[in-house]
KEKE-3310 file (N, C-alpha, C; in steps of 0.2 Angstrom, whole numbers, plus 5000, padded with zeros to 4 digits):
npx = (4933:4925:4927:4923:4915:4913:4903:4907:4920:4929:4944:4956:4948:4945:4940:4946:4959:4959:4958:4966:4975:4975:4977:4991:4995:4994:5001:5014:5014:5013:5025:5035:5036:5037:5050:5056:5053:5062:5075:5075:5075:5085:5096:5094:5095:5108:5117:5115:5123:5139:5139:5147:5144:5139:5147:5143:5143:5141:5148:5154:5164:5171:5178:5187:5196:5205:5218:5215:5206:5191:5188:5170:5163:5146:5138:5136:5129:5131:5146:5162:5171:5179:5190:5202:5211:5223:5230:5235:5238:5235:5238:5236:5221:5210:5191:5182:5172:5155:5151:5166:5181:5193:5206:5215:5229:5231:5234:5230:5223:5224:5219:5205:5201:5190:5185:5174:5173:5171:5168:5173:5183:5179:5179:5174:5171:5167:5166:5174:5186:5190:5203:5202)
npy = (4862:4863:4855:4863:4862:4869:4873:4875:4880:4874:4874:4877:4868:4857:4845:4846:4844:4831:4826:4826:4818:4804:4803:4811:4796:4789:4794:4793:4780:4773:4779:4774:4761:4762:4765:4755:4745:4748:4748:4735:4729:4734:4726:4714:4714:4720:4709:4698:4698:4697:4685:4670:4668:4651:4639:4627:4611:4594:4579:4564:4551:4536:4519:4512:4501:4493:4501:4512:4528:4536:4552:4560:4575:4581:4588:4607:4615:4629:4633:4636:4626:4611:4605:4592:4586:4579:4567:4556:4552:4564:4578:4592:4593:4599:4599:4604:4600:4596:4578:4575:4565:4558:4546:4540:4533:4527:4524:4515:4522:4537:4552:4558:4577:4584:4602:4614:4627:4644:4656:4671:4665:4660:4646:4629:4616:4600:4587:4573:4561:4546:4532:4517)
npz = (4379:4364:4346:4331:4318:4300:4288:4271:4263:4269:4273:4284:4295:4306:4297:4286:4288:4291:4282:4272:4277:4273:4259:4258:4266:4256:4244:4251:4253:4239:4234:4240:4237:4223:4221:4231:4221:4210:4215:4219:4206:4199:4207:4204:4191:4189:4194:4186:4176:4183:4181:4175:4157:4153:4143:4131:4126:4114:4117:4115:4124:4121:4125:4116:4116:4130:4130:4120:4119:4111:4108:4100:4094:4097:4096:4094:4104:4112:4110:4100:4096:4101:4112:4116:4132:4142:4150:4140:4124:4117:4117:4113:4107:4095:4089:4080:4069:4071:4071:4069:4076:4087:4090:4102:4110:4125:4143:4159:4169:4164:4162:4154:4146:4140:4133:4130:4120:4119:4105:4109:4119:4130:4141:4147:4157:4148:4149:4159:4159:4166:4161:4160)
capx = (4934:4926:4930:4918:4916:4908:4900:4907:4928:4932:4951:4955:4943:4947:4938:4952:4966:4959:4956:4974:4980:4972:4979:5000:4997:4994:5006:5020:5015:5016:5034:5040:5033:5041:5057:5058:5057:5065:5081:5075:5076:5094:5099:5094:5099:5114:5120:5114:5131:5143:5141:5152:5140:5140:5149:5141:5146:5140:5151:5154:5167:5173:5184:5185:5200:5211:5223:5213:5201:5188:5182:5168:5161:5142:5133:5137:5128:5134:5151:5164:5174:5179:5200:5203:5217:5222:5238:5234:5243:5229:5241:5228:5217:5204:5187:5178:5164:5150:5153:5172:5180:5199:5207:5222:5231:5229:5235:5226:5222:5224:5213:5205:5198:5184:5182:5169:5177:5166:5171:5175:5189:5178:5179:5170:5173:5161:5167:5182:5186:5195:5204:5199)
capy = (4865:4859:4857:4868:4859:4873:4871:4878:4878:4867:4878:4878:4865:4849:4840:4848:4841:4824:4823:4827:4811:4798:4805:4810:4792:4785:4794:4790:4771:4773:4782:4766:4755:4761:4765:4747:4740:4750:4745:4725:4728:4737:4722:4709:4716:4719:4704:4695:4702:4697:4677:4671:4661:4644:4637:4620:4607:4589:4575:4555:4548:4531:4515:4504:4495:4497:4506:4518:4531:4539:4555:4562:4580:4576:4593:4612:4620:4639:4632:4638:4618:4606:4607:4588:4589:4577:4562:4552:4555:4569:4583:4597:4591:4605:4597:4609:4601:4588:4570:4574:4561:4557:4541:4541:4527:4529:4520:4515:4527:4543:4558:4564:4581:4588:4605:4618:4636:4649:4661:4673:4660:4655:4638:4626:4607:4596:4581:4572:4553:4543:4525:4508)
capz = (4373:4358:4339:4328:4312:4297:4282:4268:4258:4273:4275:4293:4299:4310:4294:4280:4293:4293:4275:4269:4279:4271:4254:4261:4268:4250:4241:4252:4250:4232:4231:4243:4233:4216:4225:4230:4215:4206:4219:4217:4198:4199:4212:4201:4186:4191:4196:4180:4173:4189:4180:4165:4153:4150:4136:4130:4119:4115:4116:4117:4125:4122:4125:4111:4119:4135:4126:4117:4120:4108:4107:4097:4096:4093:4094:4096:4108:4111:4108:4093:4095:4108:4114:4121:4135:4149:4152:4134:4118:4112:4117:4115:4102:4092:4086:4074:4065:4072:4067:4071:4081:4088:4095:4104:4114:4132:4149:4164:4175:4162:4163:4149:4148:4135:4135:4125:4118:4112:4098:4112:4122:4136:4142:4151:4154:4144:4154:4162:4159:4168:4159:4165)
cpx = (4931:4926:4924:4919:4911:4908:4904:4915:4931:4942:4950:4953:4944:4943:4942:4957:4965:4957:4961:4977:4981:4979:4988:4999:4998:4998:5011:5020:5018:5021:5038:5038:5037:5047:5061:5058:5061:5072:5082:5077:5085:5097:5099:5095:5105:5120:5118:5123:5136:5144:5142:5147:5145:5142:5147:5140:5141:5146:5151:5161:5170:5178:5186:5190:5204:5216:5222:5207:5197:5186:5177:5162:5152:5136:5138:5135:5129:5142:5154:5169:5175:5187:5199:5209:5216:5228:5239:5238:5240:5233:5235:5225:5212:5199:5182:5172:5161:5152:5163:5176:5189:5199:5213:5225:5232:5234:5231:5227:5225:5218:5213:5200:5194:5181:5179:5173:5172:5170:5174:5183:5186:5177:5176:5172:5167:5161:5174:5182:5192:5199:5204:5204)
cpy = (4861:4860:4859:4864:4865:4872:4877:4875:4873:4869:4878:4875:4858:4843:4842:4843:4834:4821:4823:4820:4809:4799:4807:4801:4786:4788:4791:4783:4771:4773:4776:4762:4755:4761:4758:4745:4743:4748:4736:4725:4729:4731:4716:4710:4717:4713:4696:4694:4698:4687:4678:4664:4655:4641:4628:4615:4598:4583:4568:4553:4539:4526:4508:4498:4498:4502:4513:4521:4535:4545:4558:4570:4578:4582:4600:4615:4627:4637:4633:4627:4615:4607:4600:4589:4583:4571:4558:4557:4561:4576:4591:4596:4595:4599:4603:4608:4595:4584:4570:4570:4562:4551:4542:4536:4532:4526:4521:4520:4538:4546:4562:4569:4584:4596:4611:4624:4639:4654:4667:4670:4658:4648:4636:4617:4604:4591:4579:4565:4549:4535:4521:4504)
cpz = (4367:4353:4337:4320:4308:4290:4278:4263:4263:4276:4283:4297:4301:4302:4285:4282:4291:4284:4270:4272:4276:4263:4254:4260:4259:4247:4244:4250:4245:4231:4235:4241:4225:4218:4227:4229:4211:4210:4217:4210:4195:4200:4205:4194:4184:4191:4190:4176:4176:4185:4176:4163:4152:4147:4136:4126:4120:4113:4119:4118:4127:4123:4121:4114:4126:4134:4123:4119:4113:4109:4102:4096:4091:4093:4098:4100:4106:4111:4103:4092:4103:4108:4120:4124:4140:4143:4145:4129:4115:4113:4119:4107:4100:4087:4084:4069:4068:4069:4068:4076:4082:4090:4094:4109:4123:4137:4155:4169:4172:4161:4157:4149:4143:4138:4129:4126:4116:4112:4103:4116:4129:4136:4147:4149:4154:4150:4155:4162:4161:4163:4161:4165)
residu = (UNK:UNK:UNK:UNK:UNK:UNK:UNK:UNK:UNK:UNK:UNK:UNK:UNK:UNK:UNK:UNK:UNK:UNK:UNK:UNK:UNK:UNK:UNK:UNK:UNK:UNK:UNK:UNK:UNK:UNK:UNK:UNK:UNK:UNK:UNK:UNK:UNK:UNK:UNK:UNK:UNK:UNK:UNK:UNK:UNK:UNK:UNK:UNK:UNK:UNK:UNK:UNK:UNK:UNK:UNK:UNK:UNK:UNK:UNK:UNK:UNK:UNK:UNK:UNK:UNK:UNK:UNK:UNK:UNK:UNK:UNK:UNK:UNK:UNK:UNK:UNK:UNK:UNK:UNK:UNK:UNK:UNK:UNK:UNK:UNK:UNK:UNK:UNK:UNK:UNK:UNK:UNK:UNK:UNK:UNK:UNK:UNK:UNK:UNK:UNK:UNK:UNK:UNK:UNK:UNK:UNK:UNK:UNK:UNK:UNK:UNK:UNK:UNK:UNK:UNK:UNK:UNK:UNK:UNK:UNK:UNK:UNK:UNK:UNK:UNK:UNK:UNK:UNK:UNK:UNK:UNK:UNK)
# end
């Protein structure tokens, strides 16, 4: 038996058939191609959201003598203040403008704790220092 190929509208003829593939086979691609990004976009957009910002503060902590500790709040970042905390006499200490400093009498082997607030109430630890 053989195929009859005929000039003319082309309906019906083994060269119709074969010319519809090509074109199915490229939109399909296209629609899996948008569809899977638009899912990556969803995925990774998504999960953007899922982490808790950073809160980030700049500070110096130092030791001018065995006894005492210094801290000083030395830039803002995305922070609203700093809240020291940890074994020293600083209880919970609130730093609220650059150039602001504390000293507090310490003991060897107290832990103090610096940490950044922003205007919402998240927190993050700047740093943690141990007494020598």
């Amino acid at each position: 038996m053989t195929d009859e190929i005929h000039a003319g509208a082309g309906y019906g003829t083994l060269e119709a058939s074969r010319a519809l593939s090509p074109i199915v086979g490229a939109v399909t691609l296209l629609a899996i191609t948008v569809i899977l990004a638009s899912v990556l976009a969803v995925l990774v957009g998504g999960f953007t959201g899922l982490v808790d910002p950073q809160v980030d503060a700049g500070v110096t902590v130092d030791q001018p003598s065995s006894t005492t500790v210094s801290v000083t709040y030395t830039a803002v970042g995305t922070s609203d203040h700093v809240v020291i905390r940890g074994d020293c006499a600083f209880g919970t200490t609130h730093l609220h403008a650059v150039g602001e400093s504390t000293t507090q009498s310490c003991s060897p082997g107290d832990e103090v704790l610096v940490v950044a607030v922003h205007d919402d109430g998240t927190e993050s630890l700047v740093t943690s220092y141990t007494v020598a």
